[in-house]
C-alpha positions in Angstrom: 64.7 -26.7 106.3 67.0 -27.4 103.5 66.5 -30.4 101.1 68.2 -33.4 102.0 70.4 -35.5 99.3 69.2 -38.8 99.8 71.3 -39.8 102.4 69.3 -42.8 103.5 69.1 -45.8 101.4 66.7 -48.6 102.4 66.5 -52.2 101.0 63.6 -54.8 101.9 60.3 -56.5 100.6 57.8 -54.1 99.9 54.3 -55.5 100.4 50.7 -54.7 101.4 50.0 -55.2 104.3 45.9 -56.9 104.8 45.4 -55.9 108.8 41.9 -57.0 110.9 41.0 -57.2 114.6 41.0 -60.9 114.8 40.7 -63.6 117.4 41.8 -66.7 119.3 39.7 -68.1 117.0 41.4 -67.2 113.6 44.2 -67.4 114.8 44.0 -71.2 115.6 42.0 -71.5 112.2 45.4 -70.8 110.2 48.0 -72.2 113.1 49.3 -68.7 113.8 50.7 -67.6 116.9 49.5 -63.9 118.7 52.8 -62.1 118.4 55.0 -63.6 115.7 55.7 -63.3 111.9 56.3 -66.6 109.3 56.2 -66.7 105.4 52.8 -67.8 104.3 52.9 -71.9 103.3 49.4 -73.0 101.1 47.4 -73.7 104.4 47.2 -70.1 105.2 46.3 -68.3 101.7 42.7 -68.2 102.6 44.0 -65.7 105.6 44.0 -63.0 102.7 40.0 -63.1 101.8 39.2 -63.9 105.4 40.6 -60.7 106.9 38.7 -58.6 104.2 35.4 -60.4 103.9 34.8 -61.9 107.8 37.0 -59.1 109.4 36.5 -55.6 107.9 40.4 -55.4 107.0 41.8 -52.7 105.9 45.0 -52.0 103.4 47.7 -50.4 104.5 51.1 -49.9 103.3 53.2 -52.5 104.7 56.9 -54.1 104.8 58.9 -53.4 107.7 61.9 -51.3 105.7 59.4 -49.7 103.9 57.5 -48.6 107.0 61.4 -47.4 108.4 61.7 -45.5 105.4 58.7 -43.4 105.9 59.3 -43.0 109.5 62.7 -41.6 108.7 61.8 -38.9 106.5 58.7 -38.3 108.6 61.5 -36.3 110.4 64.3 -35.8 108.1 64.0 -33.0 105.4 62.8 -33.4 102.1 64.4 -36.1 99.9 66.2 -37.6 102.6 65.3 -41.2 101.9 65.3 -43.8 98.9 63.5 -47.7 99.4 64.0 -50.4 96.9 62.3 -53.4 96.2 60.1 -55.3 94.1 56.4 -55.3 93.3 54.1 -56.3 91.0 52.6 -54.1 87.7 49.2 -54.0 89.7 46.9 -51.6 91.7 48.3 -52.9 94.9 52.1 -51.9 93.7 50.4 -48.4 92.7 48.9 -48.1 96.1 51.9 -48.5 97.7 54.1 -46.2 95.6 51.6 -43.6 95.8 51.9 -44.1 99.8 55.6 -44.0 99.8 55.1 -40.5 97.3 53.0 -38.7 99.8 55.4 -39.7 102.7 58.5 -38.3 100.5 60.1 -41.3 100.1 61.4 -42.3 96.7 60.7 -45.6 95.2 63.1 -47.2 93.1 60.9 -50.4 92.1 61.6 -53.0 90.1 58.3 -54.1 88.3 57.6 -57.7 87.8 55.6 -58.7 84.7 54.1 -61.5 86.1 54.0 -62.2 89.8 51.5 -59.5 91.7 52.8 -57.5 94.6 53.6 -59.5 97.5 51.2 -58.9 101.0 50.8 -59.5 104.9 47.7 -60.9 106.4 48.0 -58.6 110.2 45.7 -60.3 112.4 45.3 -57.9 115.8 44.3 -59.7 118.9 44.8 -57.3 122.0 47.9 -55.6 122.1 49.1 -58.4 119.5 49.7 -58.8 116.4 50.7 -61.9 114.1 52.1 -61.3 110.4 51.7 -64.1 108.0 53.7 -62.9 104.1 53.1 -63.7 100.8 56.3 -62.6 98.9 54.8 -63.2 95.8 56.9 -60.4 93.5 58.8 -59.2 96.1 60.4 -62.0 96.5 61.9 -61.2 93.0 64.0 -58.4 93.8 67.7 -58.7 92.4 71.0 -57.6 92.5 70.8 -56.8 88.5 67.8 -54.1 89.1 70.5 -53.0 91.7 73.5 -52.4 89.8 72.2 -50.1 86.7 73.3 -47.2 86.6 70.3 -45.3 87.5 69.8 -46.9 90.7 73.1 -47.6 91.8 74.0 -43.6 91.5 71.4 -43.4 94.8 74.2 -46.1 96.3 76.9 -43.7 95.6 75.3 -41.0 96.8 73.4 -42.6 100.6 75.8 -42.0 103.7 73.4 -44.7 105.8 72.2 -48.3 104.1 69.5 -49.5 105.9 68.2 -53.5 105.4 65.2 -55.3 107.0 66.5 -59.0 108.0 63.0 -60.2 105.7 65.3 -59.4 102.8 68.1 -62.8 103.5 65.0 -64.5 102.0 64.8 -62.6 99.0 68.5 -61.4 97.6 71.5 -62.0 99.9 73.5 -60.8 96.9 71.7 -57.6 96.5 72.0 -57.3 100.6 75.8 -57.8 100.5 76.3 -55.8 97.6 75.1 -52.8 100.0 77.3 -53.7 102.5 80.2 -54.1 100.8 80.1 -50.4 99.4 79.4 -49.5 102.7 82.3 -51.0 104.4 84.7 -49.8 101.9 83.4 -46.3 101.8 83.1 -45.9 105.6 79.7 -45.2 105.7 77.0 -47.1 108.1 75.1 -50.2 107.3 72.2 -50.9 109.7 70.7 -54.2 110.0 67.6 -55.9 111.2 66.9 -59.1 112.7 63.3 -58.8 111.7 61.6 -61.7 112.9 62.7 -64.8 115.1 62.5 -67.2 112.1 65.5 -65.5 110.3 67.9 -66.0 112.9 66.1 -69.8 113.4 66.6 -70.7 109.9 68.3 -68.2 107.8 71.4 -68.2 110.3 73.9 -68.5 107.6 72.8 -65.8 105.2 72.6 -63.8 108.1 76.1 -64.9 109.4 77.2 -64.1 105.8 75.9 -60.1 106.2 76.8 -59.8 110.2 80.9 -58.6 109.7 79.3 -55.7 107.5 76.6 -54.3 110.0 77.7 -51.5 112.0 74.6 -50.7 114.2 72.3 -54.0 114.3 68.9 -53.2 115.8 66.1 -55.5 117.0 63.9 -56.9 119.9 63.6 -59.5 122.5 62.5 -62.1 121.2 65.0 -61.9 118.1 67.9 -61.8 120.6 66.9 -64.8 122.0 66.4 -66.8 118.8 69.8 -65.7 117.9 71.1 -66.7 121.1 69.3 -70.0 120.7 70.7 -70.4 116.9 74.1 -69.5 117.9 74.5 -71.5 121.2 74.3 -68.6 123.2 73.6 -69.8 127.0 72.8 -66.4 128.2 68.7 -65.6 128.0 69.6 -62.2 129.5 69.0 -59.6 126.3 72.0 -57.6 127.4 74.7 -60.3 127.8 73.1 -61.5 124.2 74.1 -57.8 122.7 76.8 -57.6 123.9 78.1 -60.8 122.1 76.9 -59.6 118.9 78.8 -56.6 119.4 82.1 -58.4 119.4 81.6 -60.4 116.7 84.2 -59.8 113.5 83.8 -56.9 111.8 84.8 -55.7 108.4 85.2 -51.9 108.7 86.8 -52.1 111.7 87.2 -48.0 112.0 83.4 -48.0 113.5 82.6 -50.1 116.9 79.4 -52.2 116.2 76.0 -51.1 117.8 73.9 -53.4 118.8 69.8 -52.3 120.2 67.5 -54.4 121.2 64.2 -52.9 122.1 61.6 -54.7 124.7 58.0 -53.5 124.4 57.6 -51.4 127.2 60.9 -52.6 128.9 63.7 -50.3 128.2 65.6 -50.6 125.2 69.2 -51.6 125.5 72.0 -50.4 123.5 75.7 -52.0 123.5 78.2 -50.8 121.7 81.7 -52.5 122.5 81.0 -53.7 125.7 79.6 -50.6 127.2 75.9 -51.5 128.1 72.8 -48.6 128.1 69.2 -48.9 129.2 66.6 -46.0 127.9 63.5 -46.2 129.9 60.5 -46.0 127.2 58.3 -43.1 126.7 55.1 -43.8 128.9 51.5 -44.3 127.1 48.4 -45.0 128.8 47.0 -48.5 127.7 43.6 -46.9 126.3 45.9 -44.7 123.9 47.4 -48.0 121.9 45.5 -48.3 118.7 47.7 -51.2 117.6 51.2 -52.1 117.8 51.7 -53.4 114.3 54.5 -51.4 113.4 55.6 -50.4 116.3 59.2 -51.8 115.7 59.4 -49.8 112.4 58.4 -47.0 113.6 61.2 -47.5 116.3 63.5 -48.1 113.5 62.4 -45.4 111.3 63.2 -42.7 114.2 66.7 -44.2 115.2 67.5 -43.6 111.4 66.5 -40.3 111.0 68.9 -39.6 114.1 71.5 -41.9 112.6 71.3 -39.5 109.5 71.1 -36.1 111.0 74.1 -37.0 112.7 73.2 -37.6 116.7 74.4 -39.4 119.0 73.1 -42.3 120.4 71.0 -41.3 123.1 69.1 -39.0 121.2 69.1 -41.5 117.6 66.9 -43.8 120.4 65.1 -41.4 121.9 63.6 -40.1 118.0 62.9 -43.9 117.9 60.8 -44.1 120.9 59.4 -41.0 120.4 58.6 -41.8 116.8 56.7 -45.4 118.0 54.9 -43.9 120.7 53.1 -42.2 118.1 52.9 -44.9 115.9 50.9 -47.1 118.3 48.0 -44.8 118.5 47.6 -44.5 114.5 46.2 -47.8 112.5 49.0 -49.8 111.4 52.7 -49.1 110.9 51.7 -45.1 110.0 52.0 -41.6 111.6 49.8 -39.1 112.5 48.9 -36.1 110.6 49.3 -32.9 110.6 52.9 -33.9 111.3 54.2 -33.5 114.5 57.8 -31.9 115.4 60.2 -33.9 117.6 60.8 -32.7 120.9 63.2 -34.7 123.5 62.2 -36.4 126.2 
C-alpha cells in the first residue's frame, strides 16, 4: 500500500481518558447521568481518584477526535492522518503521544508549561457510559500554535479537516480558521456535534462554524438537542437532518451531509433532501465490551472512506464496520493484529 500524504487533518481536545465499571451508585455520588457527557465543575474532581482507587480504572487514550484519528488511519495507509491539540509537559501528555505514534497518527502538540494534560473520568454502567472532562491544558489550544509555519504546511497539505464539536469550548478561532481554508480551497470540512450540551449552550459558536461544514456527523440525542436549541418542532431524527442540510452554506459547490447515527437503529444520512437509512452491522449483546467510543470509532471509519475517496454508502458502512469492532475492545481502541475491511 503506498504512503499516504497526510490527507486527514484532525482538530479537538486531546485528553486521557480515566475509564471504570461503575454504578448507580457513583453515578448519583457526582450527579452524572448514565449516557451523557458534561465538562467537569469542582463537585466532580474527586471522580478522578475514585475511578482509580475504588474502581480498578484503567488509562486509556481518550478525546473523541483523537480517537477518530486513530480509527482513520487504522484503515488508511501510512501517514494518512495529522491530530492537533494541546497537552500538558507531563507523563500523561507522553502516554498519549506515544499512543497516537504506535497508531500512525502524527501529533502536532502544543505543550503547555503550566496546566497538566487535560482528562475524562468514563464511568461504564451496562451498555452505558457517562464522560465527565477536565480540560485542564487542553483547553489552551490556540489559533497562534496553528498558524506557524510548521504546522500550518499540514493545513495546506490535508484534503479532509476534521473537528470534534468539544473543540467550540476551546478555540472557535482555531476551528474557523480550518474552515475557512477549507471552503476556499474546496476541500471537505467535517464536523461533530459531540455531545448534547454544545448544541444546548454553545449554539452560537456552533452557529458561527455550521455554513463551513460540508458533512456534519452525529447521533440521536445531539439531533434532538439541536432541534430543541434551534426551535425545531420535529423529534423525528430524519426531518431534524434534513433541516441541517439546508441550512446556508459557504462553499456552495458541495451539497451538505448530514449523519446521524442511533445505537443499534440504523444510521441515517441526508444530503440535500434525499433521506438514507443503513441498517447496523449485528453483534450479539455478550460480544459488547463497552461502548465508550463507539461514536468515534463510527467517525473514524466514515473518514477513512471520506479520504480514500468513496462514496457514501460504503464511507458509512467502514464506520459501522469500524465501531462494531470497537465495542468489543476496552475503550475507544481497536483490535490487534489489525483486521482488513471487508463490506458488508
Amino acid at each position: 500500500m503506498a504512503k499516504g500524504n497526510f490527507e486527514l487533518l484532525a482538530l479537538e481536545n486531546p485528553l486521557l481518558d480515566i475509564q471504570g465499571v461503575g454504578d448507580e451508585k457513583l453515578l448519583e455520588k457526582y450527579s452524572l447521568k448514565a449516557n451523557d457527557a458534561i465538562l467537569a465543575e469542582e463537585k466532580h474532581l474527586g471522580l478522578y481518584e475514585d475511578l482509580i482507587q475504588n474502581y480498578n480504572a484503567v488509562l486509556i487514550a481518550g478525546g473523541a477526535a483523537q480517537n477518530s484519528a486513530r480509527g482513520a488511519q487504522y484503515l488508511l495507509p501510512e501517514d494518512s492522518t495529522v491530530y492537533i491539540g494541546c497537552v500538558g509537559k507531563d507523563k500523561y501528555g507522553q502516554t498519549l503521544e506515544e499512543i497516537n505514534k504506535k497508531a500512525g497518527v502524527k501529533t502536532l502538540y502544543r505543550y503547555d508549561e503550566k496546566a497538566p494534560t487535560g482528562r475524562c473520568g468514563v464511568v461504564i454502567t451496562g451498555h452505558n457510559r457517562s464522560l465527565c472532562t477536565d480540560l485542564a491544558a487542553a483547553n489552551l489550544y490556540n489559533v497562534d500554535h496553528l498558524k506557524q509555519p510548521e504546522v500550518w504546511k499540514y493545513v495546506e497539505d490535508a484534503k479532509v479537516f476534521y473537528v470534534g464539536g468539544y473543540h467550540l469550548t476551546v478555540s472557535v478561532p482555531a476551528i474557523l480558521a480550518l474552515a475557512e481554508h477549507a471552503a476556499a480551497n474546496d476541500k471537505t470540512f467535517v464536523f461533530n456535534l459531540s455531545a448534547p450540551f454544545i448544541a444546548q449552550f454553545f449554539k452560537d459558536q456552533l452557529d458561527s462554524v455550521l455554513p463551513y461544514v460540508d458533512i456534519l456527523i452525529g447521533n440521536e440525542a445531539e439531533a434532538a438537542a439541536y432541534a430543541e436549541s434551534h426551535s425545531i418542532a420535529s423529534k423525528d431524527v430524519k426531518e431534524i437532518a434534513k433541516e441541517i442540510a439546508k441550512l446556508p452554506k459557504k462553499n456552495s459547490k458541495k451539497e451538505r451531509t448530514v449523519v446521524f447515527t442511533q445505537g443499534t437503529d440504523p444510521t441515517i444520512t441526508v444530503t440535500g433532501s434525499e433521506a438514507v437509512e443503513y441498517p447496523v452491522h449485528a453483534i450479539g449483546a455478550e460480544k459488547i465490551n463497552d461502548t465508550n467510543g463507539a461514536g468515534d470509532a463510527f467517525a473514524g471509519g466514515f473518514l477513512a472512506g471520506i479520504v480514500a475517496g468513496d462514496d457514501l454508502k460504503t464511507a458509512v458502512d467502514k464506520g459501522q464496520w469500524l465501531a462494531k469492532l470497537s465495542i468489543q475492545e476496552l475503550g475507544p481502541s481497536y483490535p490487534e493484529p489489525k483486521q482488513t475491511y471487508t463490506s458488508s
